[in-house]
C-alpha positions as CSV (number, residue, x, y, z in Angstrom):
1,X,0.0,0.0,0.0
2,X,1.6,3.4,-0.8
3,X,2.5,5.3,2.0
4,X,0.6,8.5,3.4
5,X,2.4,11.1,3.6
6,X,1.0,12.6,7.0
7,X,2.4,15.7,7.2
8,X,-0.1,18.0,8.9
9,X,0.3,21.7,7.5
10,X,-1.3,24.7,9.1
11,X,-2.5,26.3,6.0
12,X,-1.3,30.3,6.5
13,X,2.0,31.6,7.5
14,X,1.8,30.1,11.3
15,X,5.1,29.4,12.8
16,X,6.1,25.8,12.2
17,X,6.3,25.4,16.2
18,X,2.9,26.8,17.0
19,X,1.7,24.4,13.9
20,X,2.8,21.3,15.4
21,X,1.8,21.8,19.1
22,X,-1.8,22.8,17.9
23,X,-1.8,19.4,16.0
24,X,-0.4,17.6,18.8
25,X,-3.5,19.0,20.9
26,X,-6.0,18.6,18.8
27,X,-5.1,14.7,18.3
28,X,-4.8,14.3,22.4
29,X,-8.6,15.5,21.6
30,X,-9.5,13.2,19.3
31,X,-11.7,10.0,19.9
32,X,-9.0,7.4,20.5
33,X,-9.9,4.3,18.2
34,X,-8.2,1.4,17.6
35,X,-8.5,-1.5,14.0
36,X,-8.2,-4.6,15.0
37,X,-8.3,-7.8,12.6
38,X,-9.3,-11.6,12.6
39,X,-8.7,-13.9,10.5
40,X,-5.6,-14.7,7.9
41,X,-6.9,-12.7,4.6
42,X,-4.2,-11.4,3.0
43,X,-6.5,-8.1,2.1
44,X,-7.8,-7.5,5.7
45,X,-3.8,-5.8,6.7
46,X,-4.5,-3.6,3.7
47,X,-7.7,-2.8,4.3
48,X,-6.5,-2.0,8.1
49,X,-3.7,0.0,7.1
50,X,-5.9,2.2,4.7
51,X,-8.8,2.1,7.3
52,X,-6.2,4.0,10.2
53,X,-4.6,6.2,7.6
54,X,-8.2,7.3,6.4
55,X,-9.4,8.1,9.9
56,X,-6.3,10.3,10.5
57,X,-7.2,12.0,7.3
58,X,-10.4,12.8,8.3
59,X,-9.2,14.6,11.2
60,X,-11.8,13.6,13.8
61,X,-9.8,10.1,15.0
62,X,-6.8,9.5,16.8
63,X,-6.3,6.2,14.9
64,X,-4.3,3.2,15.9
65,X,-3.4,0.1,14.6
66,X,-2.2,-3.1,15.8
67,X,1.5,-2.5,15.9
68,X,0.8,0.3,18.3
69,X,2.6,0.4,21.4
70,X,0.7,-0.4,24.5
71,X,1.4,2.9,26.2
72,X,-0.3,4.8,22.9
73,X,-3.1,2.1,22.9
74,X,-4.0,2.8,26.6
75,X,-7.6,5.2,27.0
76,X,-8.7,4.0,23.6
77,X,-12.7,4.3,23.7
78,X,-13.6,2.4,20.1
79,X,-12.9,-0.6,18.4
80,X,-12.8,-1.7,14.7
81,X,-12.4,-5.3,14.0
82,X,-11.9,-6.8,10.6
83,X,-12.8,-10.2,9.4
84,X,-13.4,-11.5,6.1
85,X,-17.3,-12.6,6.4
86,X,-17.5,-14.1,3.1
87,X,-15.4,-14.4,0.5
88,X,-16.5,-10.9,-1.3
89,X,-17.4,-9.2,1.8
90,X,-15.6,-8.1,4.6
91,X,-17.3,-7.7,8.1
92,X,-16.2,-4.5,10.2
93,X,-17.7,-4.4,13.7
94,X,-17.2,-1.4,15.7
95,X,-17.6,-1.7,19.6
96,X,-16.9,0.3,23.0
97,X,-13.9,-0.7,24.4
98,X,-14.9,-0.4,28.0
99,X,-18.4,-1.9,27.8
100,X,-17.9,-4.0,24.8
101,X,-21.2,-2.7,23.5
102,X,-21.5,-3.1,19.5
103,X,-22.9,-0.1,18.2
104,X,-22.6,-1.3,14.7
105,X,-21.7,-4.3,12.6
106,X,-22.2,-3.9,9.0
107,X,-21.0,-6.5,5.8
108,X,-19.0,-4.6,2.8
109,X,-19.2,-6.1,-0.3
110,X,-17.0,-5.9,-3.5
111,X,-16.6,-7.3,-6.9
112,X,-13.0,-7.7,-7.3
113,X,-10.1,-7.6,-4.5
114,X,-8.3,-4.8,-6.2
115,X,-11.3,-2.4,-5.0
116,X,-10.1,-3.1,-1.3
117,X,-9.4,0.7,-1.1
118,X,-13.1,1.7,-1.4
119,X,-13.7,-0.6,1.4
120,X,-11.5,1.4,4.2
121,X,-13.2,4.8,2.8
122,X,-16.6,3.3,3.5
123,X,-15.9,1.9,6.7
124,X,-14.3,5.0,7.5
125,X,-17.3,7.0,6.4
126,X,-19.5,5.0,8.9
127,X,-17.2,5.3,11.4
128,X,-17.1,8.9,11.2
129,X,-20.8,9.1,10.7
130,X,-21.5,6.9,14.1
131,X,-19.3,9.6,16.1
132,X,-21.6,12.2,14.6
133,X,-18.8,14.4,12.8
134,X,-18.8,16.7,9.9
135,X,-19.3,14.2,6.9
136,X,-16.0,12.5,4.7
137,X,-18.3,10.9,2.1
138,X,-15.5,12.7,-0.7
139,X,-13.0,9.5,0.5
140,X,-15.5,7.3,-1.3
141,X,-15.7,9.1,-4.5
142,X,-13.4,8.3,-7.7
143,X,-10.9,10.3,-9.3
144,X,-10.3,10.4,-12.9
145,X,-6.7,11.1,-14.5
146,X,-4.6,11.5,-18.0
147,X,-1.6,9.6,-17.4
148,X,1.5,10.2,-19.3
149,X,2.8,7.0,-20.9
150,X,5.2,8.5,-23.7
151,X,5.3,11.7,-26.3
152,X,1.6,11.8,-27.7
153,X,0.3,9.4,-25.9
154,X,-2.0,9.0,-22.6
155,X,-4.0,6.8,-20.8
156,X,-6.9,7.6,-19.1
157,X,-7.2,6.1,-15.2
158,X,-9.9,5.5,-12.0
159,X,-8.1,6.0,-9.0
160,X,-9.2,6.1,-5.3
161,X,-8.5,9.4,-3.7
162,X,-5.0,7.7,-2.3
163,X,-4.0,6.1,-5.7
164,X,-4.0,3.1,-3.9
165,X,-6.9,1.7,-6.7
166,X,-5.7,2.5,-10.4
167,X,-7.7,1.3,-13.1
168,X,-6.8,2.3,-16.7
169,X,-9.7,1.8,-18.5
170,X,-9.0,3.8,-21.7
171,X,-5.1,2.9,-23.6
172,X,-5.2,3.4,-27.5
173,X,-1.7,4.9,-27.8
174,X,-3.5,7.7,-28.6
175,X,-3.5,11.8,-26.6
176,X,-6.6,11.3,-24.1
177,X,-6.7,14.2,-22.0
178,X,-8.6,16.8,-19.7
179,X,-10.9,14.0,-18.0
180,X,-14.3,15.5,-16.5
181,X,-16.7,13.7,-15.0
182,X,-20.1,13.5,-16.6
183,X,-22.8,13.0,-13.6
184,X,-22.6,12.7,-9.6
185,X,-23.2,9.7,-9.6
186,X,-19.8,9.1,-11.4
187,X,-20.9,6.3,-14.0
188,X,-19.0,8.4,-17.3
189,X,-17.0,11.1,-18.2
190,X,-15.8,13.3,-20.5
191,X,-12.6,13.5,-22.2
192,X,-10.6,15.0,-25.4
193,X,-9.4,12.7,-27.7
194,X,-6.7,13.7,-30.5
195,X,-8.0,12.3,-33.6
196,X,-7.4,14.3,-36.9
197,X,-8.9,17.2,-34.5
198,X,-9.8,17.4,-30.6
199,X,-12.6,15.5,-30.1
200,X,-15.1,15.7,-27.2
201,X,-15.9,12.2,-26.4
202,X,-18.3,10.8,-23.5
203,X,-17.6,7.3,-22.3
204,X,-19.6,5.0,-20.2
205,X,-17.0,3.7,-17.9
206,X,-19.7,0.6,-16.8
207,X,-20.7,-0.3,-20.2
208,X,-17.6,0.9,-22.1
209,X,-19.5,2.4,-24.7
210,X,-18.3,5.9,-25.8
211,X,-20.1,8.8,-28.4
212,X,-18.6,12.1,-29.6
213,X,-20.0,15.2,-28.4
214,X,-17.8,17.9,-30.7
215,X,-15.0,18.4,-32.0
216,X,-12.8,21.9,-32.8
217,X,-9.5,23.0,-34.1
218,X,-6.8,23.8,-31.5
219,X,-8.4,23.1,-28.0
220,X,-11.6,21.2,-27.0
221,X,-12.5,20.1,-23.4
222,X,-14.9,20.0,-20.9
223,X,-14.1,22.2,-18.6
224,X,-17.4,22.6,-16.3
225,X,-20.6,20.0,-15.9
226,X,-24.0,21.7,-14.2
227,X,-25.0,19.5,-11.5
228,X,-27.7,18.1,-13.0
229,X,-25.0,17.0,-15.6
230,X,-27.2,18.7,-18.5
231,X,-25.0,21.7,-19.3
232,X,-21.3,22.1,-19.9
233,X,-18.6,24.8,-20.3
234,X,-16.7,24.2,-23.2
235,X,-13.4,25.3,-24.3
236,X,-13.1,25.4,-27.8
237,X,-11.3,26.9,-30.9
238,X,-13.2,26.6,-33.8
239,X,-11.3,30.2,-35.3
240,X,-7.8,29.5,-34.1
241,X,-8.1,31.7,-30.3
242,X,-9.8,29.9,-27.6
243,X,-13.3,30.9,-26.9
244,X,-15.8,29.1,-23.9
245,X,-19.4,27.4,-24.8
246,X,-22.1,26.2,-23.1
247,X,-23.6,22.9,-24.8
248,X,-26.9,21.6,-23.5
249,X,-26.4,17.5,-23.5
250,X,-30.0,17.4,-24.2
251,X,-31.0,19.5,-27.0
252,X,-27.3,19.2,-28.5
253,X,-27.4,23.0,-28.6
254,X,-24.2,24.8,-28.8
255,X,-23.7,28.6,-27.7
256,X,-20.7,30.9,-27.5
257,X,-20.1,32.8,-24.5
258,X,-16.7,34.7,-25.2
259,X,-15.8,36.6,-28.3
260,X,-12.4,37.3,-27.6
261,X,-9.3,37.8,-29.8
262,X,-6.4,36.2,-27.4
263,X,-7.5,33.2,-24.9
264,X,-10.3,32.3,-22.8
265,X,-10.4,29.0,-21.3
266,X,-11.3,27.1,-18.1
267,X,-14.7,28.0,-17.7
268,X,-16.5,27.1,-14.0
269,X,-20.0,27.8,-13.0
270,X,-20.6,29.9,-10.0
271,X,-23.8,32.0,-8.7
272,X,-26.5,29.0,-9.4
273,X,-24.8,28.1,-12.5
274,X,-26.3,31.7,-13.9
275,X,-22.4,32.9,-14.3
276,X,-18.7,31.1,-14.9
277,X,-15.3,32.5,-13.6
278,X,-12.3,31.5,-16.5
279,X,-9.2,32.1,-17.0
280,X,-8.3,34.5,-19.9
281,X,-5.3,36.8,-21.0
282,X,-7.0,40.2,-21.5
283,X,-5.2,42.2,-19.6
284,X,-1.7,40.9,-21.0
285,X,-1.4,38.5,-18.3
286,X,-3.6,35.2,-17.1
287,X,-6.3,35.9,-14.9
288,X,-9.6,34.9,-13.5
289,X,-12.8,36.7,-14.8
290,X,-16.6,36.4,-14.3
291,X,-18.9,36.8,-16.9
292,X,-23.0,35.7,-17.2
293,X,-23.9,32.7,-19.7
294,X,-24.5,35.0,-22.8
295,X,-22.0,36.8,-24.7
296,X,-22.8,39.9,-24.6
297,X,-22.5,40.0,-20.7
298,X,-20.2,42.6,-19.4
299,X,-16.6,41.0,-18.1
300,X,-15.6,41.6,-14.6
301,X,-11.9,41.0,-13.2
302,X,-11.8,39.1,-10.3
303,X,-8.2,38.4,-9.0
304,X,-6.4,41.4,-8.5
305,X,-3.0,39.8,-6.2
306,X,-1.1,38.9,-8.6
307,X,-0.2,38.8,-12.7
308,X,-0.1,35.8,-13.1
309,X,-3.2,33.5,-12.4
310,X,-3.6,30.8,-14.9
311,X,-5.7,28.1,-13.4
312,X,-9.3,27.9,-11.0
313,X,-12.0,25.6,-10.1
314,X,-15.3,27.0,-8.1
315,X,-17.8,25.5,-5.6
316,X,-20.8,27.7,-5.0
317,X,-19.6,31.2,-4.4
318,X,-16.2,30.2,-3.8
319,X,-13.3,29.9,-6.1
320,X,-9.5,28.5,-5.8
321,X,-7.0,29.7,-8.0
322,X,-3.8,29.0,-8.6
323,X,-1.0,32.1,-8.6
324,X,2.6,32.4,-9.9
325,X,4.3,34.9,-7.6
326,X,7.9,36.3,-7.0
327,X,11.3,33.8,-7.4
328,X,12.0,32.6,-3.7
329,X,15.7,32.5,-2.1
330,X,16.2,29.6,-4.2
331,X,15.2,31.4,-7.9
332,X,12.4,29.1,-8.3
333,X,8.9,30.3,-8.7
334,X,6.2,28.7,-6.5
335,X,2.8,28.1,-7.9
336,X,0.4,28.7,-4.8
337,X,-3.3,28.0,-4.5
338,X,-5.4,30.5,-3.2
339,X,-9.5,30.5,-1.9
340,X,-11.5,33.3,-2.3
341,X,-15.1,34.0,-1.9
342,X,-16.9,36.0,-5.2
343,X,-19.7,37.8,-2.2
344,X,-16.4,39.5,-0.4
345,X,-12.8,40.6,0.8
346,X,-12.1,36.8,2.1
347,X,-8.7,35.5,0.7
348,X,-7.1,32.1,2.4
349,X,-3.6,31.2,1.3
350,X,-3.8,27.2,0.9
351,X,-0.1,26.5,0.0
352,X,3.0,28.5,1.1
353,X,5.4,27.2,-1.7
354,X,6.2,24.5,-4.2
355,X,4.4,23.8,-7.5
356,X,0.9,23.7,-6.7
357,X,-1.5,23.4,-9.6
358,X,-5.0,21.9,-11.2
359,X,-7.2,22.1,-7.8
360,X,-10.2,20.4,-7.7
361,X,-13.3,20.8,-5.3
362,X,-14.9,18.3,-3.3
363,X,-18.5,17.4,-4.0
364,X,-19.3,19.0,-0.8
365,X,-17.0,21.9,-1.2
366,X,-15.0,20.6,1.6
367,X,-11.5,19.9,0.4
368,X,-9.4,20.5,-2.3
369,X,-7.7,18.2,-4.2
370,X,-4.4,19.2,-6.3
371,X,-1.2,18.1,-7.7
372,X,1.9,19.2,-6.2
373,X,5.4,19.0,-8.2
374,X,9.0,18.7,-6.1
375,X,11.6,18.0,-7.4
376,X,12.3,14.2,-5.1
377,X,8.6,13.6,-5.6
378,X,5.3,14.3,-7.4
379,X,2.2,14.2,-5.1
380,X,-1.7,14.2,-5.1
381,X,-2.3,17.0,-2.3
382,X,-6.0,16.8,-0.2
383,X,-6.7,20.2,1.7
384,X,-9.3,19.9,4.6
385,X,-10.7,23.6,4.5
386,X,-12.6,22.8,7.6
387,X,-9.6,21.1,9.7
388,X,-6.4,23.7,8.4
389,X,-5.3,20.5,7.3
390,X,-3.1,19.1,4.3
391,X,-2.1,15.2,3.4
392,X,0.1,14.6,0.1
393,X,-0.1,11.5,-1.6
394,X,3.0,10.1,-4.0
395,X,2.6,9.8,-7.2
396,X,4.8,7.1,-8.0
397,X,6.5,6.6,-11.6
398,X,3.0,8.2,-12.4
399,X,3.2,11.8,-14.6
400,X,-0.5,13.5,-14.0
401,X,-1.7,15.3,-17.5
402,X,-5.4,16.3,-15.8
403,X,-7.4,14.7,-13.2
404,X,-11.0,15.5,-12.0
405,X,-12.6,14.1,-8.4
């Protein structure tokens, strides 16, 4: 199983000391629970492992596992114990560890033992749920990524949100990009196929049955799906500059939205999906706009920090954005992500330096996902808005073109 990386950062400019002794006292906080297992399954360990790593992620456990030492075990108030049930199922059981009371004990099925992952996120989801804490449903849901295999050519992958679970389920040696998922309920996507032209193609990933949506010269993607999954920002370049779209899926009506002479891309729908922030270069320089669905709506600016803005994602009336700012000590230019609210003032700093790019929101709004580039190692980061917290995954041997969660 790869490795956590569970490095806690105090999103801000806190002092690294003050940073860890808040952590350290928010954990002595936490519900103490301990994952136990029975049985000799060879998936039960992983499932274990990933079950105490995803209760530490979720910020409301002080998680254990069976090689803890006794000292760290002592005052632990609940119990998780694994069995394998059946051989598609796996039992979890979660008790009181004083009075041995079961307060629930629930069978997990799955189809194939690679999808082990999704069984520690549910679990954990329950476990969270049964201690009444904010929800972590997002650990269930799949991501979606373009994976570099050589020049020109991509796959496109299911993860879990640790990587743990990778699943290519599109390899053509073909350039399959900018993956976008095509409903909630996560059952297709979008993605841009380079044929003699981008084309717009929406796959099935149950049935493996795939149809073209549109295709355009230069640039096509998906960029934004409404929630009901009927509408969609596109970004397309049907005259040689990129322009955004908005293509209803169910009349197969297409409609421009910018008439612009350089580039407007990355189109996200905000204020009841009656508006979009993008990304575009009209002031001589990348950075985020909002304009209403029609094109002769006026443009308004709405990052004014910095020069160089070049990528964002929105939930509700909040945006992220990612901002190139000023060489560091080291002459290297961090890329850091940003949250601001389109109703106010309110700007959060999420990163304090590296390469920080292509956030994503939660379903809930919740956390941020985002890749972050070093030069040792490439990670998937997760930012808990709600718990100032920040876990990085490794992305190993893997080179991330576009993802969506």
């Amino acid at each position: 199983m790869r490795i956590v990386w569970l490095i806690c950062l105090i999103l801000g400019f806190s002092r690294a000391a003050d940073a860890t002794l808040d952590i350290v006292k928010t954990i002595e906080s936490l519900p103490k629970v301990l994952v136990t297992t029975t049985g000799n399954n060879p998936y039960l360990r992983k499932i274990a492992d990933l079950l105490v790593a995803d209760l530490k992620v979720s910020g409301h456990f002080n998680a254990l596992g069976l090689n803890a030492p006794a000292n760290e075990a002592q005052g632990v108030q609940l119990v998780v114990q694994l069995q394998a049930s059946q051989p598609n199922a796996i039992n979890a059981k979660l008790y009181n560890a004083n009075t041995k009371e079961v307060q629930s004990n629930k069978n997990y099925q799955f189809n194939t033992k690679e999808l082990y992952p999704f069984i520690a996120h549910k679990i954990a989801i329950d476990a969270n749920n049964l201690v009444k804490a904010a929800p972590i449903d997002w650990m269930a849901r799949m991501v979606v990524f373009s994976k570099f295999l050589s020049p020109g050519v991509t796959s496109i992958v299911l993860a879990d949100y640790t990587l743990t679970y990778q699943q290519e389920i599109i390899k053509n040696n073909l350039l399959n990009v900018f993956p976008k998922w095509a409903n909630a309920e996560q059952s297709a996507i979008y993605y841009t196929q380079y044929l003699r032209q981008p084309t717009i193609i929406k796959y099935n990933i149950h049935t493996g049955t795939s149809k073209v949506i549109t295709q355009s010269q230069g640039m096509a993607a998906v960029s934004s799906v409404s929630a009901d999954g009927r509408k969609l920002l596109l970004s397309l370049a049907p005259r040689g500059q990129t322009d955004i779209y908005l293509y209803d899926t169910k009349n197969k009506e297409l409609k421009r939205l910018t008439s612009y002479s350089g580039i407007d891309v990355l189109g996200n729908f905000v204020e009841n999906e009656k508006a979009m922030v993008f990304v575009s270069d009209r002031s001589g320089y990348p950075n985020i706009y909002l304009k209403k669905l029609r094109l002769n709506a006026p443009v308004e600016q709405v990052v004014f920090s910095s020069k160089n803005n070049d990528s964002v994602a929105s939930f509700g009336d909040y945006i992220v954005y990612v901002s190139r700012e000023e060489r560091d000590a080291n002459g290297q230019s961090p890329f850091n992500l940003h949250l601001i609210s389109l109703k106010g003032d309110y700007v959060r700093h999420l990163t304090a330096s590296g390469v920080n790019q292509m956030p994503r929101f939660s379903k809930d709004g919740k956390v941020v996902m985002f890749i972050k580039k070093a030069a040792a190692q490439n990670a998937l980061g997760v930012i808990l808005l709600e718990n100032n917290q920040s876990y990085l995954f490794p992305l190993e041997n893997t080179n991330v073109q576009s993802f969506d969660w």
